[in-house]
N, CA, C, O and CB atoms as a CASP TS submission, in Angstrom:
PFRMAT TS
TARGET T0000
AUTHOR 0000-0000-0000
METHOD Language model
MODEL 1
PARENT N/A
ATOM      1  N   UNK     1     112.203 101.771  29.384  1.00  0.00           N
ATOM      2  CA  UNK     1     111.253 102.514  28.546  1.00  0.00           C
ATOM      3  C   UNK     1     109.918 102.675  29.287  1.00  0.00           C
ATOM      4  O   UNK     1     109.288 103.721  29.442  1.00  0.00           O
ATOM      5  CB  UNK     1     111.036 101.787  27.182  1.00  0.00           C
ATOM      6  N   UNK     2     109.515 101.087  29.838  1.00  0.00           N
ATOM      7  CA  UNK     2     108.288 102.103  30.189  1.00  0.00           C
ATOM      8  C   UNK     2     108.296 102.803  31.760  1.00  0.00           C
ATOM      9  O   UNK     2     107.662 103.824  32.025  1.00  0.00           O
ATOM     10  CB  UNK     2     106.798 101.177  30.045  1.00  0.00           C
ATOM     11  N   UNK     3     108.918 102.249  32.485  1.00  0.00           N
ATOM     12  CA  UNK     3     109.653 103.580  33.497  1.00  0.00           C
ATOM     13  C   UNK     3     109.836 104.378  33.561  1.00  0.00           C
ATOM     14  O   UNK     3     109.762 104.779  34.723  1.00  0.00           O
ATOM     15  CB  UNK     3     110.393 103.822  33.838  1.00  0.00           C
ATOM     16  N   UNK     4     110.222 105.375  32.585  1.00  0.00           N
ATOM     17  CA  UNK     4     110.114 106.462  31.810  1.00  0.00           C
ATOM     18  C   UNK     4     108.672 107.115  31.321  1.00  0.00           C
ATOM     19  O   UNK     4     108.405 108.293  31.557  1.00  0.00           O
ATOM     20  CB  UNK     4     110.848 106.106  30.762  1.00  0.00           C
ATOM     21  N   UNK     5     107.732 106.192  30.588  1.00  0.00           N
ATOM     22  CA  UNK     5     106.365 106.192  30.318  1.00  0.00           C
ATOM     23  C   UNK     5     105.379 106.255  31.868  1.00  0.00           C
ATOM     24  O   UNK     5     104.530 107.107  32.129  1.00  0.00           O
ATOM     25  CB  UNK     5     106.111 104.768  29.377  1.00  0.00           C
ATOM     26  N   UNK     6     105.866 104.901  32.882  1.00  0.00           N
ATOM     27  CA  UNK     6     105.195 105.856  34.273  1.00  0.00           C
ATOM     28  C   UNK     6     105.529 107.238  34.835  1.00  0.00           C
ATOM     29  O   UNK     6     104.627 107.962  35.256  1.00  0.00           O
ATOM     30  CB  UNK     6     105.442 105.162  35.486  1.00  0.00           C
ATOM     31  N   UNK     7     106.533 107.532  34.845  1.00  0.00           N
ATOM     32  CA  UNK     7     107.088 108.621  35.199  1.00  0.00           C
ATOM     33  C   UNK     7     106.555 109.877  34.470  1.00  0.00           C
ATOM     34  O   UNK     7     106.114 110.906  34.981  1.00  0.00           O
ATOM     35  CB  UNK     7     108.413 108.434  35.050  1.00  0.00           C
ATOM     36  N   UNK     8     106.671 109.617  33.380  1.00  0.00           N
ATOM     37  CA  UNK     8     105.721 111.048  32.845  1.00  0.00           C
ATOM     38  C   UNK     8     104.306 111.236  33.052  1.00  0.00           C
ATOM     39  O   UNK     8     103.640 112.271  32.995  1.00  0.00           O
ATOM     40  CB  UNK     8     105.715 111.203  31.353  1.00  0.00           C
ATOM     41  N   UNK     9     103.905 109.827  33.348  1.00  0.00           N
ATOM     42  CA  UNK     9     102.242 109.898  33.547  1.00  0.00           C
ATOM     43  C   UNK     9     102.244 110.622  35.134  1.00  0.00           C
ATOM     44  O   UNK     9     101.491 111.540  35.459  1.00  0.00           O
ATOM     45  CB  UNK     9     101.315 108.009  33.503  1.00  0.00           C
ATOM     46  N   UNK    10     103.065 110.108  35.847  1.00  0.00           N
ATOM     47  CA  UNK    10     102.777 110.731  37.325  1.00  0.00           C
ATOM     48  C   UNK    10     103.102 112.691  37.260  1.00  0.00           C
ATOM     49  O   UNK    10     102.750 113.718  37.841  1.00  0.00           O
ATOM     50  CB  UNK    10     104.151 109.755  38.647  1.00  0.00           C
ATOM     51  N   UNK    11     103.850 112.309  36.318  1.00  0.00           N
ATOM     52  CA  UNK    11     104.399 114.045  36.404  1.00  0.00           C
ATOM     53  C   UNK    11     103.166 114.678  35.787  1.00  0.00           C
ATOM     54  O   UNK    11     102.803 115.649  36.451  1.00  0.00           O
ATOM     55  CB  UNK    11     106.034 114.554  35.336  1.00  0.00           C
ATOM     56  N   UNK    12     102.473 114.457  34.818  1.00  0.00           N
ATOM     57  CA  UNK    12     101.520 115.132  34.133  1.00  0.00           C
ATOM     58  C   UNK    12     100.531 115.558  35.254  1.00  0.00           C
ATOM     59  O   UNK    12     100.261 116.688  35.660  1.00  0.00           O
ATOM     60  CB  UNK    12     100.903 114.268  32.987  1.00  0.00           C
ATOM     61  N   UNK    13      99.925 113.973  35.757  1.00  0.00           N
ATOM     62  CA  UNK    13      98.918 113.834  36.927  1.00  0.00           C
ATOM     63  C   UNK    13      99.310 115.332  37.624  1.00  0.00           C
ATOM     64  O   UNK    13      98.683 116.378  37.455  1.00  0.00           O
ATOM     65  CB  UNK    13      99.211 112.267  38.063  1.00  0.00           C
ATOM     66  N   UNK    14     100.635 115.122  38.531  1.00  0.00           N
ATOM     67  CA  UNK    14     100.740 116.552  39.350  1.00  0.00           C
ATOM     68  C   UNK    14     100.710 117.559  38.736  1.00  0.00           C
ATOM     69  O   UNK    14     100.287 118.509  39.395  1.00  0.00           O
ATOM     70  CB  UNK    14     101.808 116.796  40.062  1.00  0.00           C
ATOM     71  N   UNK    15     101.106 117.871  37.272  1.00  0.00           N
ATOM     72  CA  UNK    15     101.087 118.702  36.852  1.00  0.00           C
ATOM     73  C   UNK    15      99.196 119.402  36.896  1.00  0.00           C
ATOM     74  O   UNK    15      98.861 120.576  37.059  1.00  0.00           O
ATOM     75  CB  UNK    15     101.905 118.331  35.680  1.00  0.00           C
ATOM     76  N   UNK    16      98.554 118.536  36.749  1.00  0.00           N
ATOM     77  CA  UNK    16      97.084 117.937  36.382  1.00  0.00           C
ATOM     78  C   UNK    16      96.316 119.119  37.958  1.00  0.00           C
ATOM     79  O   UNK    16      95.630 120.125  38.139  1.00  0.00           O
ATOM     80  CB  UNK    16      96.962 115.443  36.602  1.00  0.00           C
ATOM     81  N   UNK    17      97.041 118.094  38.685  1.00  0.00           N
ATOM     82  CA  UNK    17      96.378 118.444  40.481  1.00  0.00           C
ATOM     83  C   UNK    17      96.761 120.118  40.531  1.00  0.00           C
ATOM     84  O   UNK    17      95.778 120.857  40.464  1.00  0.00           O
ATOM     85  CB  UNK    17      97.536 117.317  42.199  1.00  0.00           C
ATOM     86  N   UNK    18      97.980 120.719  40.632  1.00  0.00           N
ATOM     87  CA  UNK    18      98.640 121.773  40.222  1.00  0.00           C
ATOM     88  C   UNK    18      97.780 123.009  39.778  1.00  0.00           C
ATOM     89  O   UNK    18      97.329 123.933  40.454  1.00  0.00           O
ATOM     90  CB  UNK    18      99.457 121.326  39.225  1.00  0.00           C
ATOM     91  N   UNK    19      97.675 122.691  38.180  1.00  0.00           N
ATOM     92  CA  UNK    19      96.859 123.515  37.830  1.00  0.00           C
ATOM     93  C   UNK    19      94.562 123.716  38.085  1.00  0.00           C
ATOM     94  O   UNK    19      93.746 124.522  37.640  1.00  0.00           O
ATOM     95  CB  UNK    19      97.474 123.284  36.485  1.00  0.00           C
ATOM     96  N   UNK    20      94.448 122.429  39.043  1.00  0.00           N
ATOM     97  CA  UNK    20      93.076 122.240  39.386  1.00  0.00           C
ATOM     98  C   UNK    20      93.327 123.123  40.391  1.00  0.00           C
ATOM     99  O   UNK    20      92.788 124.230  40.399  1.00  0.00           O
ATOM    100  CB  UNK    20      92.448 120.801  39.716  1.00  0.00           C
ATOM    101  N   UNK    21      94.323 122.654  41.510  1.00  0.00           N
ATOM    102  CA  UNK    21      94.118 123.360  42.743  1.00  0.00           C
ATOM    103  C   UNK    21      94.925 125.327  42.574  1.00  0.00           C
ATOM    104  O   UNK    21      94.903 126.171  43.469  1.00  0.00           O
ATOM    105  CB  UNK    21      95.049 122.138  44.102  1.00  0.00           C
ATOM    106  N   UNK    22      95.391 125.459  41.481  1.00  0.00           N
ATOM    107  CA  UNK    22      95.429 127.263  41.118  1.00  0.00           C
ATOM    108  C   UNK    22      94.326 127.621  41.112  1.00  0.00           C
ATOM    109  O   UNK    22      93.978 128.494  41.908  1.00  0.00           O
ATOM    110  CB  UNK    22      95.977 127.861  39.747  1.00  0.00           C
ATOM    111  N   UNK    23      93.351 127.014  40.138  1.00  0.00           N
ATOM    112  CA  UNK    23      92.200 127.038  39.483  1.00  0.00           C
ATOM    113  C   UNK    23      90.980 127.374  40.951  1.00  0.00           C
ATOM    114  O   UNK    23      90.034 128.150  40.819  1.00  0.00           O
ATOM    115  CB  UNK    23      92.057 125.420  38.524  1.00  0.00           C
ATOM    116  N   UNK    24      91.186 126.840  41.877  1.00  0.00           N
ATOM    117  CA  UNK    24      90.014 126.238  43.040  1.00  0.00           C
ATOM    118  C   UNK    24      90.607 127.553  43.930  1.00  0.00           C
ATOM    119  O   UNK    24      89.813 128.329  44.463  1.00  0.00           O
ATOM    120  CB  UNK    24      90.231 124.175  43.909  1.00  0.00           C
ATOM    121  N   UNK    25      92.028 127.729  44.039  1.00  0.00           N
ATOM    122  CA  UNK    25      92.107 129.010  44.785  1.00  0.00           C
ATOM    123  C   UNK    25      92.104 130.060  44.237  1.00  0.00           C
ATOM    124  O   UNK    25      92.441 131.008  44.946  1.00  0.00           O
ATOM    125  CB  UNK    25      93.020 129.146  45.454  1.00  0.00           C
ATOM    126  N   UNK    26      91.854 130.265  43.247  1.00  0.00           N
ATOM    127  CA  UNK    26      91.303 131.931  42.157  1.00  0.00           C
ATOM    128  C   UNK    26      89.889 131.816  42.167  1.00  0.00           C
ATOM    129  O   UNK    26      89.272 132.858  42.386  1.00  0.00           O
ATOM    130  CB  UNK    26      91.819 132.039  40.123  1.00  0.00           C
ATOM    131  N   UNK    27      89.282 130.840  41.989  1.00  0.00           N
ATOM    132  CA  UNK    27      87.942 130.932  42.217  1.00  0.00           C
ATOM    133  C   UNK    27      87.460 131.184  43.812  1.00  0.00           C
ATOM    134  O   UNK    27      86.442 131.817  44.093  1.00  0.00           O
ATOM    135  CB  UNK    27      87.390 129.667  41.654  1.00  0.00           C
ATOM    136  N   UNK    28      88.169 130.709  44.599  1.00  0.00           N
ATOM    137  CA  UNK    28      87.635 130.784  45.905  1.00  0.00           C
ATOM    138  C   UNK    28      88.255 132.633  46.289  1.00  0.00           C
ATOM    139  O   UNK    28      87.603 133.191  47.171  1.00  0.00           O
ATOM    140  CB  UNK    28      88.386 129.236  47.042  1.00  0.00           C
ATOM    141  N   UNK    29      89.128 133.258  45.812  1.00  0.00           N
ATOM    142  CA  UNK    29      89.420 134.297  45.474  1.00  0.00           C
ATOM    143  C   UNK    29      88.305 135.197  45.680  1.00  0.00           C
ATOM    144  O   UNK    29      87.837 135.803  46.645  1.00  0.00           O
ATOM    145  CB  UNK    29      89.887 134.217  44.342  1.00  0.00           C
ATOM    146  N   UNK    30      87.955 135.044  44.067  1.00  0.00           N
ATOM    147  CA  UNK    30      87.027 135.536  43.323  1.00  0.00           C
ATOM    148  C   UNK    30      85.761 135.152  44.176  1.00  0.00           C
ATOM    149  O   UNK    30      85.204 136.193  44.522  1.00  0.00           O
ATOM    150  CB  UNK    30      87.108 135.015  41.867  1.00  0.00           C
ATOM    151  N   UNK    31      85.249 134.284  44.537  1.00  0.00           N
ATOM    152  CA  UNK    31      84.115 134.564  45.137  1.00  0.00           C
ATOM    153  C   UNK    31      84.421 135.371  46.609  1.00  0.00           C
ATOM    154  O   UNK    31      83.411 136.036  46.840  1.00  0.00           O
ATOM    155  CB  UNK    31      83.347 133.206  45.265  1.00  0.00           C
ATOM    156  N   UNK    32      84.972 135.479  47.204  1.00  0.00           N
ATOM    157  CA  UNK    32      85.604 136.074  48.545  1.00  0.00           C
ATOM    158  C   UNK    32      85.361 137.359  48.253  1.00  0.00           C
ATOM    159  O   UNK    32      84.405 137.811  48.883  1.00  0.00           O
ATOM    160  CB  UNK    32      87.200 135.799  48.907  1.00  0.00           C
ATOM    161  N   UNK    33      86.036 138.320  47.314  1.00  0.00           N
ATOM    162  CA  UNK    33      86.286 139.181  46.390  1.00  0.00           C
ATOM    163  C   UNK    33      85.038 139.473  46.616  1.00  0.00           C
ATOM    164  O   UNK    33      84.890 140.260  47.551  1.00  0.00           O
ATOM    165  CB  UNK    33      86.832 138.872  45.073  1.00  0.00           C
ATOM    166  N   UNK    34      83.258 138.822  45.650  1.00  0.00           N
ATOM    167  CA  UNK    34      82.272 139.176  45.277  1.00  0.00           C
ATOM    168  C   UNK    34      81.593 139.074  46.983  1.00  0.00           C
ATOM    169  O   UNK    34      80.564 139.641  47.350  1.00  0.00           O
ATOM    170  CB  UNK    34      81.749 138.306  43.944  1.00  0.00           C
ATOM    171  N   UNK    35      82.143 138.535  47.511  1.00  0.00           N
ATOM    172  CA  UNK    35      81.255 138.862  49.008  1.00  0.00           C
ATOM    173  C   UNK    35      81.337 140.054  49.756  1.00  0.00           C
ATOM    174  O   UNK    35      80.477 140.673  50.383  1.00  0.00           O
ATOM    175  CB  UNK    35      81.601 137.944  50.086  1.00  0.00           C
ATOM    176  N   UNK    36      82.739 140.289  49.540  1.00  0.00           N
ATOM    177  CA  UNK    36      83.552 141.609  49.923  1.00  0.00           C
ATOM    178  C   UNK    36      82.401 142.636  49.234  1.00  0.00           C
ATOM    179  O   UNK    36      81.290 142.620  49.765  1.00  0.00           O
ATOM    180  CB  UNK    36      85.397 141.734  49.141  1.00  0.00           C
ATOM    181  N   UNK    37      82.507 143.085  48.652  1.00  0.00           N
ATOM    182  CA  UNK    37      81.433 143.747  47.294  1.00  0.00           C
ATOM    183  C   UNK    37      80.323 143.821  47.698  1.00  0.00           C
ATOM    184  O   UNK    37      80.037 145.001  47.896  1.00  0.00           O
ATOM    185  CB  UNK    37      81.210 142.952  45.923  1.00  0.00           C
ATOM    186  N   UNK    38      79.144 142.830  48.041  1.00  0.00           N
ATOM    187  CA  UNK    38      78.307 142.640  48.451  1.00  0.00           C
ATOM    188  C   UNK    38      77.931 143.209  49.524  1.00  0.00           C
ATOM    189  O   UNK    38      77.053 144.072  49.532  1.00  0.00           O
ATOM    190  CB  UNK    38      78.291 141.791  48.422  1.00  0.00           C
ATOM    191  N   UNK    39      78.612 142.756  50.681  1.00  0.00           N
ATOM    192  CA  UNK    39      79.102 143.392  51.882  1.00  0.00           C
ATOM    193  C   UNK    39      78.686 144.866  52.023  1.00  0.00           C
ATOM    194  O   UNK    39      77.793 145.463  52.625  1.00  0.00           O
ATOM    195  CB  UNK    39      80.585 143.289  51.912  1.00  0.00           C
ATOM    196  N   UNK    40      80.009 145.302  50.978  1.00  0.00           N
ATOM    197  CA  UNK    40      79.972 146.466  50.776  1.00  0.00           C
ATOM    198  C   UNK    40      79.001 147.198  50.538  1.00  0.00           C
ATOM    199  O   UNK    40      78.981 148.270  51.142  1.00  0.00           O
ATOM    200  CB  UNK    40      80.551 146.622  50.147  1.00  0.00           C
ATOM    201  N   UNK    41      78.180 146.972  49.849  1.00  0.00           N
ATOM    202  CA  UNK    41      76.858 147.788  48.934  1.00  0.00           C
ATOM    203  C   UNK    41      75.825 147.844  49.870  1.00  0.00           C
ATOM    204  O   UNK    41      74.991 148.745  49.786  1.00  0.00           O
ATOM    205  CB  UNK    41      76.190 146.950  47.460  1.00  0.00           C
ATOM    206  N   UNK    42      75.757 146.847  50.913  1.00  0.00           N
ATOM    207  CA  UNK    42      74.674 146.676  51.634  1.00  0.00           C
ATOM    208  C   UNK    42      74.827 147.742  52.721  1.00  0.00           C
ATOM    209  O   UNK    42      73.965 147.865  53.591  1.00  0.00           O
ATOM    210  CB  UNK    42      74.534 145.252  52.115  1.00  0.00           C
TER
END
């Protein structure tokens, strides 16, 4: 039982890291994106 209970905690965790590091490369995206833009106008 609780083998089962670590095991889901580690899976969440990655699940956790996963959706931070989507998160960190859409933003780094998105600012790339707004430099591009910038760039541009100038």
């Amino acid at each position: 039982m609780v083998e089962i209970f670590q095991k889901v905690r580690i899976l969440k965790k990655v699940k956790l890291n996963c959706k931070f590091s989507i998160t960190k490369l859409l933003l780094k995206r998105l600012v790339e994106n707004r430099n591009e833009v910038c760039h541009g106008n100038w």
